[in-house]
Every structure is written in structure tokens, then in C-alpha cells.
N, C-alpha and C positions, 0 to 999 in steps of 0.2 A: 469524145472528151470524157475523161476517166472523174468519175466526182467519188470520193470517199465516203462509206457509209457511216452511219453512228457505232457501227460495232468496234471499225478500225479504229473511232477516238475511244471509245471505252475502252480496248485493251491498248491503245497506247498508253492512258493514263495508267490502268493497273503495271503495267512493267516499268512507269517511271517510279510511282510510288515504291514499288518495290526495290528500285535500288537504292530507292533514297531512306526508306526503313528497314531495310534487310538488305545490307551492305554486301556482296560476295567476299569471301575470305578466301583470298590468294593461297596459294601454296606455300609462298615466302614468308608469310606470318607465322611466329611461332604458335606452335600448338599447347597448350598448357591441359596436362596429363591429371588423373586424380590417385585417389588411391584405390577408386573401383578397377581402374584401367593395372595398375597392378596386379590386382586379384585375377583378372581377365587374362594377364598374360603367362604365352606357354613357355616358361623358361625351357631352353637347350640343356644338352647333358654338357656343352663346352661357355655353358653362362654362369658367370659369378657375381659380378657384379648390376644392379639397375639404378641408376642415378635418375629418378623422379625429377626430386630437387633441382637437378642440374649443377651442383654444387662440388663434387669431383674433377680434379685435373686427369689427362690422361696415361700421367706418368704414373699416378696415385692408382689406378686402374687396369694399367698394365702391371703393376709390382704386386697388386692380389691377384689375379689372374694368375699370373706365374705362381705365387706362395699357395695359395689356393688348391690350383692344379698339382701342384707337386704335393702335398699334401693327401690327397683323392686319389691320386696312381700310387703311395703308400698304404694308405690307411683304409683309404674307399669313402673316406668325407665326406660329402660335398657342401659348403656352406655359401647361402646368398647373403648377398650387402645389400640393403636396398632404402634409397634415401625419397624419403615424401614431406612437402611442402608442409600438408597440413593434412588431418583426420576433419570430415567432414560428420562423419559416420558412427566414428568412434571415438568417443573418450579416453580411452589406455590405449598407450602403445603396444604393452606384452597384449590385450585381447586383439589387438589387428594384426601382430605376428601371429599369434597361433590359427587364426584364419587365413591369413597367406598362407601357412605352414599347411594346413588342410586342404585348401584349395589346389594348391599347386602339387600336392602329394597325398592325393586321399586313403590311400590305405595303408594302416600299420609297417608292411613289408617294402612301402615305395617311400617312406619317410623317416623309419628309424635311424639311418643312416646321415640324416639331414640336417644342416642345422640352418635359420634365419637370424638374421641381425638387422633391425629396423631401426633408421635413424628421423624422427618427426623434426626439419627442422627451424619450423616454426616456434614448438614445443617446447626445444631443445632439449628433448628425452630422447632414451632409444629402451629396445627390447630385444634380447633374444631368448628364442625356443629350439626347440628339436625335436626329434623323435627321441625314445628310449635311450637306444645305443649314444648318439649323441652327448644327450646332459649325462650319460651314467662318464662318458670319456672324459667329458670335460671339468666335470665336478662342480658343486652350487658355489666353493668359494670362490672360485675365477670367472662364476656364471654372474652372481653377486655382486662381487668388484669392477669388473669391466661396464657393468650398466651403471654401476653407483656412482663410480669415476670418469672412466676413461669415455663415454657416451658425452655422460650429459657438462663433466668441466669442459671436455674441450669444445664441445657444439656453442659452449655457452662464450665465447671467446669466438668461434663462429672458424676453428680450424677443424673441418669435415674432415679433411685428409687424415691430419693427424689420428681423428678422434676412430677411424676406420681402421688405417693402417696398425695402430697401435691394437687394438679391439685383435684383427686378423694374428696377430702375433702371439697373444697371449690365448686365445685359442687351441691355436696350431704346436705351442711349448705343450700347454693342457694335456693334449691329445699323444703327443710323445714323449710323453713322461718326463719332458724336461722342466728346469727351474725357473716358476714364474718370472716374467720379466716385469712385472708390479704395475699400478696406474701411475700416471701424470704427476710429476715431484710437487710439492704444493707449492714452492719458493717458482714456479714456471708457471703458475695459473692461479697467483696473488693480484688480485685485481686492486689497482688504485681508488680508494675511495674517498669522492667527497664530503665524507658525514664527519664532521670533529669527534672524540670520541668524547665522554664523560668529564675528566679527566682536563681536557681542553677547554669544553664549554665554560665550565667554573673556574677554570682562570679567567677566561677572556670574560668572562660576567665579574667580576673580581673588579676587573682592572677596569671597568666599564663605569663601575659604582664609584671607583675614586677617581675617574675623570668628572661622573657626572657633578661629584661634590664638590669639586673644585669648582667647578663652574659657577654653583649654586653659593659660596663662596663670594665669588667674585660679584656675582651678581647682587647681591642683598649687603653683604660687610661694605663692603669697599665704595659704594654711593655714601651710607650711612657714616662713614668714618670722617669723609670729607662733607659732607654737610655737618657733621657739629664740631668740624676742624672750621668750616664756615663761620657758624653761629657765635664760635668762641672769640672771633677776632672780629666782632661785633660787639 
């Protein structure tokens, strides 16, 4: 007769506990990435795009890819997209591109060629950097505009695609001397707002004061008038 010793209940209970406080995490669960795991990763010479975020369609990813790469077999380019949830780490967007921008290209010669485009979009900021060659192709006024505009109006509306694809465009004009294709119309990322403006308030404060005095009217005249319409016919 088999009698079980105390050790087999002791490590029964430690591997119940443990699944009951340290859950196994299946394969099937999403894995949720940071922005260390960015810096850690080896981009390819055939990668353009990293959607952290997850917030890219694949149609939107296939059209830089192709613009991208055509771009790079002209020019010698190469510029990354790269979309993160949130900076845990970092405060500014531009200092956590120019550290991907380092990391993933640490010497002068393997970066100047390079550019980064970071979209936070938690934040809904973005940044980009490059090496030398790079920002001298693309110039600070389309470096400027596309982070001032086309990054943070549209993330801010929460169209990623747009805010990328549009960014990739005006880039790639940049770099071939052709005529900027400008940020986001404003009449397109006019946000409805429910604040009355100035202007409104003081009317409807206006119109508020001659209800309230009617009322007030009503309430104090008009008893008084009939009680000494009362008294008189007494």
C-alpha cells in the first residue's frame, strides 16, 4: 500500500498556489510591447515601417513600404515609421527618437542616411530625426511643419494612417526637390466644440436676467395688486 509522504502534499500545494498567483500566459494572449522593446529591436534593411501602437491598417503599411522603398533605391533614404503606445521612460518624443535613431544606427556613417519618425500615441505628439545627410535633404521647414501639423492634428482626431501617410509624403516631395504638399486643411480637423463662446454667453446671461425678472414681477406685483384690489372692495 502506497501512503503519500508530506513532501508530495507540500509541493502539491506550492504548484496549486502557483497557478492560482501566477497565472501561465498562453501564447494566444496578446503580448503588449514597450518602448524599451523598440530600442532592443534589429530593424532589417527591407523594414520601414513598426507599429508598436498597433494602430496601422495594412493597406496604410503596405503604401509606405512601397513609397518608402522606392524612395531608398533612388535616393539611398531609408526612413522608419514607428508608432508607441506611451513613453514610460521618456518625457519628449524628439529625445526618444534620437535614441532609437542611435541605437538602431550607432555610428555617424550607418545613420546619416537615416531618418526616424515617432508617433506617441497616447501623447498624440510625434518626432522626427536623422542623421546629417537626412535633415540637411529634407530641410527644418517640412521637419517643422509635419511635426507641428500633420503628426500631432491628426493623431489628435486619432487618424494614425492619415497622420503617417501624409508625414511619408511630404518627406519623400522634400527629398526630391519637389513642391511641398502642405499639412492637414484646417476646415478638415475643425473640431466641434462645446464651449459657447463669449459672445453667446452674454446673451444667453442677457436673456436669463429678463426671464428671471419677470418672474420676480409676477411673483411680488401681482399678489400685491389683488389684495388691495381685495381691500378696496371692502
Amino acid at each position: 500500500m502506497y501512503l503519500p509522504s508530506p513532501l508530495h502534499g507540500f509541493a502539491a500545494l506550492a504548484i496549486s498556489l502557483a497557478l492560482n498567483y501566477c497565472p501561465v500566459v498562453l501564447p494566444t494572449q496578446p503580448a503588449f510591447a514597450s518602448e524599451f522593446d523598440v530600442l532592443n529591436e534589429v530593424p532589417s534593411q527591407d523594414d520601414y515601417v513598426l507599429d508598436d501602437a498597433g494602430v496601422l491598417s495594412r493597406v496604410t503599411k503596405s503604401d509606405l513600404k512601397r513609397l518608402l522603398s522606392d524612395l531608398e533605391s533612388r535616393k539611398g533614404f531609408h526612413i522608419n515609421f514607428i508608432t508607441v503606445r506611451k513613453l514610460t521612460s521618456k518625457a519628449d518624443a524628439f529625445e526618444y527618437a534620437d535614441q532609437v535613431l542611435e541605437r538602431w544606427y550607432p555610428t555617424v556613417e550607418q545613420g546619416a542616411k537615416k531618418g526616424i519618425v515617432v508617433l506617441i500615441t497616447s501623447q498624440k505628439e510625434g518626432a522626427i530625426t536623422g542623421g546629417p545627410e537626412f535633415i540637411q535633404a529634407v530641410g527644418d521647414t517640412v521637419l517643422d511643419s509635419t511635426v507641428s501639423e500633420n503628426l500631432p492634428v491628426l493623431a489628435t482626431d486619432e487618424k494614425y494612417n492619415e497622420a503617417f501617410y501624409s508625414t511619408a509624403q511630404r518627406l519623400v516631395a522634400a527629398i526630391d526637390g519637389l513642391p511641398d504638399p502642405g499639412g492637414p486643411k484646417a476646415k478638415e480637423n475643425k473640431r466641434e466644440s462645446n464651449f459657447k463662446t463669449r459672445e453667446e454667453t452674454e446673451e444667453k446671461r442677457g436673456q436669463f436676467s429678463l426671464v428671471v425678472g419677470g418672474l420676480l414681477v409676477i411673483a411680488f406685483v401681482v399678489p400685491m395688486a389683488q389684495y388691495y384690489a381685495y381691500v378696496s372692495k371692502k
